[in-house]
ZAMARGU-4260 file (C-alpha; in steps of 0.2 Angstrom, whole numbers, plus 5000, padded with zeros to 4 digits):
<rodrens>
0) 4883/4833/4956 | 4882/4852/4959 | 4891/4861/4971 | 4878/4867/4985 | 4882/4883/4992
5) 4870/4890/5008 | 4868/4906/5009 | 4865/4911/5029 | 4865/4930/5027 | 4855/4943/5018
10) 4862/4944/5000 | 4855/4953/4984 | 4844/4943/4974 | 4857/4948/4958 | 4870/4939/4969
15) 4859/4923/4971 | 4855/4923/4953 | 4875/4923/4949 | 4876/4905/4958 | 4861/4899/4947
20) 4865/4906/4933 | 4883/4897/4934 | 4875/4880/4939 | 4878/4880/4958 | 4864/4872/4970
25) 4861/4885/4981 | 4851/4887/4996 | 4845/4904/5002 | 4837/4906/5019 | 4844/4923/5023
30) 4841/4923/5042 | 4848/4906/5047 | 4862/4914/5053 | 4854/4921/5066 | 4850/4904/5073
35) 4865/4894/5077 | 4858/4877/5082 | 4850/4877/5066 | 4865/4881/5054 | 4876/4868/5064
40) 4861/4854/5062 | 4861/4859/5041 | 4880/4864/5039 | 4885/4847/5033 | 4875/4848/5017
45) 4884/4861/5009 | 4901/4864/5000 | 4902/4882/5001 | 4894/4893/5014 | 4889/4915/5008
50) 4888/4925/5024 | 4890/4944/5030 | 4890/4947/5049 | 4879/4941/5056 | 4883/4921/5052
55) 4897/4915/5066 | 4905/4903/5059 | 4914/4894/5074 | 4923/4882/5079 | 4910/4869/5082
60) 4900/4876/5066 | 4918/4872/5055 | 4919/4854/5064 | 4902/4849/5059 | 4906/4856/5043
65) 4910/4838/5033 | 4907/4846/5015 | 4914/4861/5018 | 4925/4868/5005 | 4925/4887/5006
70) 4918/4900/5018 | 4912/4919/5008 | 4912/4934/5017 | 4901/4948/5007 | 4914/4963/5015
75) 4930/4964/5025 | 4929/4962/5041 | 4930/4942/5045 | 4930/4943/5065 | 4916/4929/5064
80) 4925/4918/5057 | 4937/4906/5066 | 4949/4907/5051 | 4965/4893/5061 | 4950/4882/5064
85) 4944/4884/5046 | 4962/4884/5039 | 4967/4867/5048 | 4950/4859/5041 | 4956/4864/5021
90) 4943/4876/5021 | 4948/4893/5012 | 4941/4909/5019 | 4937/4924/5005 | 4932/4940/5008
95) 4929/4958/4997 | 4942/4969/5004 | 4938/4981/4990 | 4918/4984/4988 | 4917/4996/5003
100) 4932/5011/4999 | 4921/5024/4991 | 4905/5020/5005 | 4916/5022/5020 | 4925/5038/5013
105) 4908/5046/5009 | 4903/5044/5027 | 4921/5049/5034 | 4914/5068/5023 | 4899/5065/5028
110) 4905/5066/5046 | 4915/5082/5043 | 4900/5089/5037 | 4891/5085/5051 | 4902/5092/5064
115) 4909/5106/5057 | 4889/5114/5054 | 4885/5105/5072 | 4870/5097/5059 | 4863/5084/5072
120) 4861/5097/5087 | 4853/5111/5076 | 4840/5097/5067 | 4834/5090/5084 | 4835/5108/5091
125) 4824/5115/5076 | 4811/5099/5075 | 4809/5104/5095 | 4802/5120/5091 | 4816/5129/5096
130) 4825/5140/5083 | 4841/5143/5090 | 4848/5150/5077 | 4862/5160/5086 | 4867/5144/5096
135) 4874/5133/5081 | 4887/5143/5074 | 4900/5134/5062 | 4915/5132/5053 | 4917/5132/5032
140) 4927/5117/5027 | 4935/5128/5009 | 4955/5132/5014 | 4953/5123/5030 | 4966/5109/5033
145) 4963/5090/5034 | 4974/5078/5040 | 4973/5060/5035 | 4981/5045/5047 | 4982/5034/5035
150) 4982/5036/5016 | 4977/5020/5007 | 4964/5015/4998 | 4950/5022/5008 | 4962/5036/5014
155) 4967/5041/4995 | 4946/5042/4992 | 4944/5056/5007 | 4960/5064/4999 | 4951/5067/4981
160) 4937/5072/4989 | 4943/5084/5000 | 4954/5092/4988 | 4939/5095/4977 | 4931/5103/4991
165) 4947/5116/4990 | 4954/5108/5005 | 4974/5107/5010 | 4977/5088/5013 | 4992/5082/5023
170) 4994/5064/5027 | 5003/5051/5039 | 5007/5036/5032 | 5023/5027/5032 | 5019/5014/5016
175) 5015/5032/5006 | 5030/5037/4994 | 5033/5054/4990 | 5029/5051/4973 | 5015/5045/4976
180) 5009/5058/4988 | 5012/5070/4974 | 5000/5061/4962 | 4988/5063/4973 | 4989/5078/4976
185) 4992/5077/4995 | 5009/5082/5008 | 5019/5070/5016 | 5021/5073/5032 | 5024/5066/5048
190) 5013/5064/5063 | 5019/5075/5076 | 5017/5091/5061 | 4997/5082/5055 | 4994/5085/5072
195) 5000/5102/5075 | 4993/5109/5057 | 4978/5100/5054 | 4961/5108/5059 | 4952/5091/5055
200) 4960/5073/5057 | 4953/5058/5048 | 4956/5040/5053 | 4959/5029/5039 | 4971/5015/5045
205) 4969/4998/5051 | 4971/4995/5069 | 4989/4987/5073 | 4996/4987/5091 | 5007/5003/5081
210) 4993/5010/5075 | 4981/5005/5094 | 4976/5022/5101 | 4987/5033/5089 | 4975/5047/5095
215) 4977/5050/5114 | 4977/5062/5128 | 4997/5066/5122 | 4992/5067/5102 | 4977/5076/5107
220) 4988/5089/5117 | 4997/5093/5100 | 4982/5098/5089 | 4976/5113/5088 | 4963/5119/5100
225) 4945/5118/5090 | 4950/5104/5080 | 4940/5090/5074 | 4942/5072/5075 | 4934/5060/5064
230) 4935/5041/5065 | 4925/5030/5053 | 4940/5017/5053 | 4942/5004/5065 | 4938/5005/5084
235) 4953/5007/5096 | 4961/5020/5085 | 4957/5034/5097 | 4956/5033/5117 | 4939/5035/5119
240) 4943/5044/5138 | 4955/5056/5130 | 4944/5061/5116 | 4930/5065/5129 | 4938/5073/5140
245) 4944/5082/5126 | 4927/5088/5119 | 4922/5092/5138 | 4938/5105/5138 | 4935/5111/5122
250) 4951/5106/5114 | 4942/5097/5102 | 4928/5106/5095 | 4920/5090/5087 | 4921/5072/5086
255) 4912/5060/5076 | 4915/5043/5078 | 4906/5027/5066 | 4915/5013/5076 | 4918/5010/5094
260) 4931/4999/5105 | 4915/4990/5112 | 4901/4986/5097 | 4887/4985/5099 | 4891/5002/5109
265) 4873/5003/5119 | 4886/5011/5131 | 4899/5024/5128 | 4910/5038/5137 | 4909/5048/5124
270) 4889/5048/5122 | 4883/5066/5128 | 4897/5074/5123 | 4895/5092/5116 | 4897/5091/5097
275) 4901/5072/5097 | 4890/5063/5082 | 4891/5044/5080 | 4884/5032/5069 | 4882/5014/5073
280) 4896/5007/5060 | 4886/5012/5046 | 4904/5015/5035 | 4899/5001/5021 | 4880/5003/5024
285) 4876/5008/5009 | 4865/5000/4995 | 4877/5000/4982 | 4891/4995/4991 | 4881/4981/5000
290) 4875/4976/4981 | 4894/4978/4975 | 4903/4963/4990 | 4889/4952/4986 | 4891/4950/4967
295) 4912/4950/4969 | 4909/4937/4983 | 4897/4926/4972 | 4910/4928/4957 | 4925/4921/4970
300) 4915/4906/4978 | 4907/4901/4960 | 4927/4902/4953 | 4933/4892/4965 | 4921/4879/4965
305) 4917/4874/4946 | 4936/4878/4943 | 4948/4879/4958 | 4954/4896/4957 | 4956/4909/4972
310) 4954/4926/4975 | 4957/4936/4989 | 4957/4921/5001 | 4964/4925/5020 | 4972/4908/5023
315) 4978/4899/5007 | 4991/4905/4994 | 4988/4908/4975 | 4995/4891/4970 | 4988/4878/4957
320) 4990/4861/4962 | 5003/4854/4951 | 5016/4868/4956 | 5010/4866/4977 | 5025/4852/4981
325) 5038/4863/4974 | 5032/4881/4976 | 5024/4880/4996 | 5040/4881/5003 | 5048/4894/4995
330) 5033/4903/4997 | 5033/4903/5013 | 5051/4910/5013 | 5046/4924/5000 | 5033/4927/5017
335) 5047/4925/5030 | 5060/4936/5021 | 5046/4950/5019 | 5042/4948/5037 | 5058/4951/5042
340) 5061/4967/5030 | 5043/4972/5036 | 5046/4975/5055 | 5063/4984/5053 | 5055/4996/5039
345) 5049/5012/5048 | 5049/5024/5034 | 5040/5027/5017 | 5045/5011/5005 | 5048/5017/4987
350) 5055/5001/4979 | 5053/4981/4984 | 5066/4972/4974 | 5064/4953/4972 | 5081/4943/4965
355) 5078/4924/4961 | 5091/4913/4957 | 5094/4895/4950 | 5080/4882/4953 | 5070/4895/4960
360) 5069/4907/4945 | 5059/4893/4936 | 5044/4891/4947 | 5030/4902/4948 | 5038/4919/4954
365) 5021/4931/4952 | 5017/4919/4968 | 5032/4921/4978 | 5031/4939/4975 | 5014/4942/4981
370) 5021/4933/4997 | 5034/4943/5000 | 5024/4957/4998 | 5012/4950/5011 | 5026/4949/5022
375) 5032/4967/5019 | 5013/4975/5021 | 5008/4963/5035 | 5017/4972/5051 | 5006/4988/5047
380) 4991/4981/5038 | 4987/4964/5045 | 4972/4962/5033 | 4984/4961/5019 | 4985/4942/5008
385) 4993/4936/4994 | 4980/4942/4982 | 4975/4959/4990 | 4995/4962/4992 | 4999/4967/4975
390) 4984/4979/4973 | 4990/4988/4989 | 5008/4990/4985 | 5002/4997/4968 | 4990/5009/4976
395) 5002/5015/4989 | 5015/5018/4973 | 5028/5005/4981 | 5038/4998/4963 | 5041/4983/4963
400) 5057/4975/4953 | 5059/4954/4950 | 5075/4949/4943 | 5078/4931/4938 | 5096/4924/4936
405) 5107/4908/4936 | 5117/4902/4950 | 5127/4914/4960 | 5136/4910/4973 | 5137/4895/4987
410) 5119/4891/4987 | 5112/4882/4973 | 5094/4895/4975 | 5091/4906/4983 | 5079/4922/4985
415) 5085/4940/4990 | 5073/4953/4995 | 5077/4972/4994 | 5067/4988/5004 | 5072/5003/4998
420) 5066/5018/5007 | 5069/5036/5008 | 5081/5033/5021 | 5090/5018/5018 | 5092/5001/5006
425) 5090/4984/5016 | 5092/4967/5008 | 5088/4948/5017 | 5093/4931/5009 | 5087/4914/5012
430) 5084/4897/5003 | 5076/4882/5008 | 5086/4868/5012 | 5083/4846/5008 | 5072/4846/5024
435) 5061/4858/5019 | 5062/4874/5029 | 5068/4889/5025 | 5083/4899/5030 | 5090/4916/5034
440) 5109/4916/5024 | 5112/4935/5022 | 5107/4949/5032 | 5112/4968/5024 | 5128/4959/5014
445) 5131/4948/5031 | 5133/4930/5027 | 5124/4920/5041 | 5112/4905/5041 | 5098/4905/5054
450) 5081/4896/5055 | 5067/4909/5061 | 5055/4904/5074 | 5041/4911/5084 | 5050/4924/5092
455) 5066/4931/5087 | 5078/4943/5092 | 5088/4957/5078 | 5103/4965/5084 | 5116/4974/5076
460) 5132/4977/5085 | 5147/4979/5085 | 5161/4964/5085 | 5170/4968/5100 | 5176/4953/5116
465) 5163/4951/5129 | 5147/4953/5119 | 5141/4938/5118 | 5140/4934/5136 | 5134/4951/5142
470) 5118/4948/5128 | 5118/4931/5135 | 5118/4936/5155 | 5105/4950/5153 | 5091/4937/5142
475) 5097/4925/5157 | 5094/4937/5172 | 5077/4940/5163 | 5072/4923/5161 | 5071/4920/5145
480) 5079/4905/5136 | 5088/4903/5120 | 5082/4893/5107 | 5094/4897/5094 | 5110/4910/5091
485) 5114/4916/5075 | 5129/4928/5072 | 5136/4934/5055 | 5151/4950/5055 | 5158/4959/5041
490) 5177/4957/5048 | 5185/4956/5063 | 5179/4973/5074 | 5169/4978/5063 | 5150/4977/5060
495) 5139/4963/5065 | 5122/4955/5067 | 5114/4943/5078 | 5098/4933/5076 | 5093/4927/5093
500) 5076/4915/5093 | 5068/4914/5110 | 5056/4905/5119 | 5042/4917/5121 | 5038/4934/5121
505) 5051/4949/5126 | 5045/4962/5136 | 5049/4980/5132 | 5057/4985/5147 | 5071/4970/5143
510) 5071/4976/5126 | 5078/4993/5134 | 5090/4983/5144 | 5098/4975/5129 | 5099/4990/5119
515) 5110/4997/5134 | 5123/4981/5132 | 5140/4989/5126 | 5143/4987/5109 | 5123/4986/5104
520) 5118/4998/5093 | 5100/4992/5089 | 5089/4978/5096 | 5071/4975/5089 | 5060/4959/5093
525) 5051/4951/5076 | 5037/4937/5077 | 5034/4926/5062
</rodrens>
């Protein structure tokens, strides 16, 4: 029998016609969506379910949900789906993380547009009958400087375009290489001098509790008085507050602003504002990119369901079935050992270096590389999976290196991952032992064997008496327990790490507190 796919949302009629032309049952009834007692009645009868936004697929919806077998988001963004719930039913979860890069872009210049010729005040003035001609004075973009936060695949876009406006582009982005920055044609720099040179800023990053309110009152004061701010990326960028008050000072002399912390935003501080233009999320609202993510995610759903393949699925690895038993764990070390790289990377990554050795060198290594590199990316770019992983570190001109060997060493396999940035070279070890689980045996040349949990503690020190117990007595004084200690040194006195798993989260203000332990000489909390 068939697969049946329903189709909840409003998709092209080309996309329908790719699921009958490849011999799927499918169902289009593009506003059932909107009625959720409906689609949980019917749910059961299909094996794959199409959907844009406005489809929640939720918990209940995924338990009633018996035939389930995939779940196809038409676009990024898959906030209305409960992916844990839909993970733990074997239910994969696509999405198009690539249809909607030159869209949003567009509008991100359309924006600038906008503000620096204050178009929406002067058509609403002129269509009253006003003619204030002398009252909408404005700015030429040619030789002005734009600052990009975020320079990846959407960011890149604005870049090109910019620069064939006879713009100067500087960007922020701690994935971008200087190699790559010179192919695109842009300058490196950090965010402290975008702020200070820019005289419009552009948004183009996902939203990270690094990246949550990059753009406030103290960023803000750094810019140059009548500057513009533009943000078609994610809400929560910018603090809203500061941006108004901002405008209301005339420090900014323009903000235009496509998403909001609070959507639908019938309500907003920043409404009213002098020279503030919005747009209600409109940044992939365009027919050709509407066209584009419904034929990719009718391509995905049919490929997966007449022959088992995945692309650019959120919660399932690339993995055929008959290599699974062997490759899922060390796939999920490949993850675990980028993780860890990922969150004590701050600066530009030129080169991810992937060594296998013995058994391991013999499975299916384009697999355990994408996870690493998911690991690597995630901290930064959450969004980030095994599939898209790959096609990011490419675009962001990261290299990377695989090298396969035989045995070496005490540990009969074993994988070794490498950062190199423009700073520094890191390397982490691990294997996976008879039960299963993977493990931590070499931290920066360290030998060391720990088991990563939840929460964890990184901490390089110095090997000296009395260390131990001071680290010890501060988490204790804190009130946080100690699941497992890890230590590994170099020699005697000299240089040495600790791994330190915990039982929950570590505040910031103990973080501090450890960092001031004599002999520490950096702490960092990771979660995995």
């Amino acid at each position: 029998m068939a697969p049946r796919v329903l189709i909840s949302d409003k998709l092209s009629d080309a996309a329908v016609q790719i699921f009958k032309d490849r011999g799927i049952d499918v169902d289009f009834q593009p506003d059932l969506g909107k009625d959720k007692d409906k689609l949980l009645s019917v749910i059961d009868q299909y094996d794959g379910l199409a959907i844009r936004s406005a489809t929640k697929v939720t918990e209940k919806i995924i338990a009633a949900a018996s035939r389930l077998k995939v779940i196809g988001r038409a676009g990024i963004g898959v906030d209305n789906v409960d992916i844990p719930k839909a993970t733990a039913r074997g239910i994969i979860v696509m999405n198009t993380p690539f249809g909607n890069a030159i869209t949003t872009a567009e509008h991100a210049i359309a924006m600038m547009f906008s503000l620096a010729r204050q178009i929406p005040a002067a058509d609403a003035s002129t269509q009253a009958g006003k003619w204030e001609k002398s009252g909408f004075m404005g700015v030429e973009i040619t030789s002005k400087t734009l600052g990009l936060i975020g320079c990846g695949n959407i960011g890149s876009i604005v870049a090109d375009r910019a620069i064939g406006l006879r713009m100067k582009v500087v960007a922020f982005d701690p994935f971008l290489t200087p190699e790559r920055a010179s192919i695109l044609g842009v300058e490196k720099v950090e965010l402290d001098e975008l702020l200070r040179r820019a005289d419009f800023i552009t948004l183009h990053t996902p939203l990270t509790d690094k990246t949550r309110n990059i753009i406030d009152a103290a960023a803000i004061a750094k810019m140059k008085t009548g500057s513009y701010l533009i943000n078609c990326a994610r809400g929560g960028l910018a603090d809203e507050q500061a941006v108004r008050e901002a405008l209301d000072s005339g420090k900014l002399a323009g903000a235009g602003f496509d998403v909001f912390v609070e959507e639908p935003a019938k309500q907003n501080v920043l409404f009213g504002a002098k020279n503030f233009v919005s747009t209600p999320h409109l940044g992939a609202s365009t027919s050709e990119a509407q066209e584009n993510v419904a034929l990719q995610v009718a391509e995905q759903m049919c490929d997966y369901l007449l022959h088992g393949a995945v692309s650019n699925a959120l919660n399932m690895p690339s993995i055929s079935a008959e290599e699974a038993p062997k490759l899922t764990p060390f796939v999920r070390l490949a993850e675990q050992l980028g993780l860890f790289a990922g969150q004590l990377t701050e600066s530009g990554i030129k080169t991810i270096r992937l060594e296998y050795a013995g058994a391991v060198a013999d499975l299916n290594t384009r697999a355990l590389t994408s996870a690493a590199l998911t690991g690597v990316l995630t901290p930064l770019l959450q969004t980030v999976n095994m599939v898209s992983a790959p096609v990011v570190a490419r675009e962001r001109g990261i290299e990377v290196e695989e090298t396969r060997r035989e045995q070496k060493g005490a540990f009969e396999t074993y994988i070794r991952l490498t950062v190199v940035t423009e700073n520094q070279e890191r390397s982490v070890a691990g294997t996976v032992f008879e039960d299963g689980k993977p493990r931590i045996i070499q931290v920066k040349g360290i030998n060391m064997e720990a088991e990563l949990g939840a929460y964890m503690l990184y901490i390089t020190n110095e090997d000296k008496p009395g260390f131990i117990g001071q680290l010890g007595m501060e988490l204790g004084n804190s009130g946080i327990n100690i699941a497992t200690f890890n230590l590994g040194r170099t020699a005697p006195g000299k240089d040495a790490i600790c791994l330190v798993e915990v039982d929950g989260e570590v505040p910031q203000e103990v973080l501090e507190r450890l960092a001031s332990v004599a002999h520490v000489n950096q702490v960092k909390k990771l979660r995995f």
